[in-house]
C-alpha positions in Angstrom: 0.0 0.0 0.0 1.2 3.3 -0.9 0.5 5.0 2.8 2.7 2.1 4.6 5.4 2.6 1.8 5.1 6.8 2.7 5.1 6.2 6.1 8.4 3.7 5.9 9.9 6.0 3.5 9.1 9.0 6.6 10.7 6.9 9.2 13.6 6.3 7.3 14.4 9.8 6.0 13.6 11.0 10.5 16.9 8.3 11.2 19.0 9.6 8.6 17.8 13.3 9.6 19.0 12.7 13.3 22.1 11.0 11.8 20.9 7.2 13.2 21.7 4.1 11.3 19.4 2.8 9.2 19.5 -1.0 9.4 17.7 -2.6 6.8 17.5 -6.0 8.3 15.2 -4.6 10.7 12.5 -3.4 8.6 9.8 -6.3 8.5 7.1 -6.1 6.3 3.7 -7.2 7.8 0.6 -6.2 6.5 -1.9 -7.8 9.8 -2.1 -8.4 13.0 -0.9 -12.6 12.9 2.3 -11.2 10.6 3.3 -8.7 13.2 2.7 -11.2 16.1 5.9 -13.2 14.2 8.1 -10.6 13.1 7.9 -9.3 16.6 9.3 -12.4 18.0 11.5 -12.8 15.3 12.8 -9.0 16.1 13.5 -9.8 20.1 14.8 -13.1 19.4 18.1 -10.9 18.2 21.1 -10.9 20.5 21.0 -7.1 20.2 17.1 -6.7 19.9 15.6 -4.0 19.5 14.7 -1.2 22.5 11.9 0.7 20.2 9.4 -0.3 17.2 7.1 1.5 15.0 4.8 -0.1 13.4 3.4 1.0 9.9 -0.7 1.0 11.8 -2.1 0.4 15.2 -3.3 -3.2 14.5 0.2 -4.4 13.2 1.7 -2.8 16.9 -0.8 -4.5 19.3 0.3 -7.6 17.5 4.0 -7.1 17.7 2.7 -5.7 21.6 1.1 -8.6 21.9 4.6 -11.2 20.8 7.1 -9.0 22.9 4.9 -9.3 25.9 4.4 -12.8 25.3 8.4 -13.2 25.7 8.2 -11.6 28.9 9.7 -8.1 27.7 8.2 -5.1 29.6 6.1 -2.4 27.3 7.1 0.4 27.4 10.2 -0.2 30.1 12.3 -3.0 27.7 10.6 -1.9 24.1 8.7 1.2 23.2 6.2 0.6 20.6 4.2 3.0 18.5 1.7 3.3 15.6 -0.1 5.0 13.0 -3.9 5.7 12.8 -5.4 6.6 16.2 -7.3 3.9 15.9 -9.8 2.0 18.7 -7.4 -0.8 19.3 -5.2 1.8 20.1 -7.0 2.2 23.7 -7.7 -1.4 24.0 -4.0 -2.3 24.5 -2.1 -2.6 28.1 -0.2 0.1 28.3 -2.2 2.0 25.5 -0.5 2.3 22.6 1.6 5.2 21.5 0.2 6.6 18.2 0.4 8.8 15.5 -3.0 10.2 13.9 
């Protein structure tokens, strides 16, 4: 979809603008909730996992929420997670999600 590609494109140029690495192998594509349950686990099953993840909507972040919690990482103390849309499943998540309308 050509919002998620924008929005990918925005985080991007925001690491390169604060003069952060950009690490490719990082960048997981997941379009729905059951993908982003995976990648998340796949993402904190890294030696040097990640501390903070933003997610391309809200639905795709409760679901990698969802995984990191599920490995016993702490939300937001071990892995900050945020998404895009304001959406209702935004409030429905413990903590409630960080998000971007």
């Amino acid at each position: 979809m050509q919002i998620a590609q924008k929005r990918q494109m925005g985080c991007i140029r925001a690491l390169k603008d604060a003069r952060l690495p950009v690490y490719e192998e990082l960048i997981i594509q997941c379009d729905n909730q059951a993908d982003a349950m995976i990648g998340g686990e796949q993402l904190m099953r890294r030696v040097n996992c990640s501390d903070g993840i933003s997610a391309g909507n809200d639905l795709t972040a409760a679901g990698v929420m969802y995984a990191i919690k599920h490995r016993r990482f702490k939300v937001p103390g071990d892995v900050a997670i945020s998404g895009f849309t304001d959406d209702l499943v935004s409030t429905l998540t413990d903590p409630t999600l960080i998000t971007v309308e």
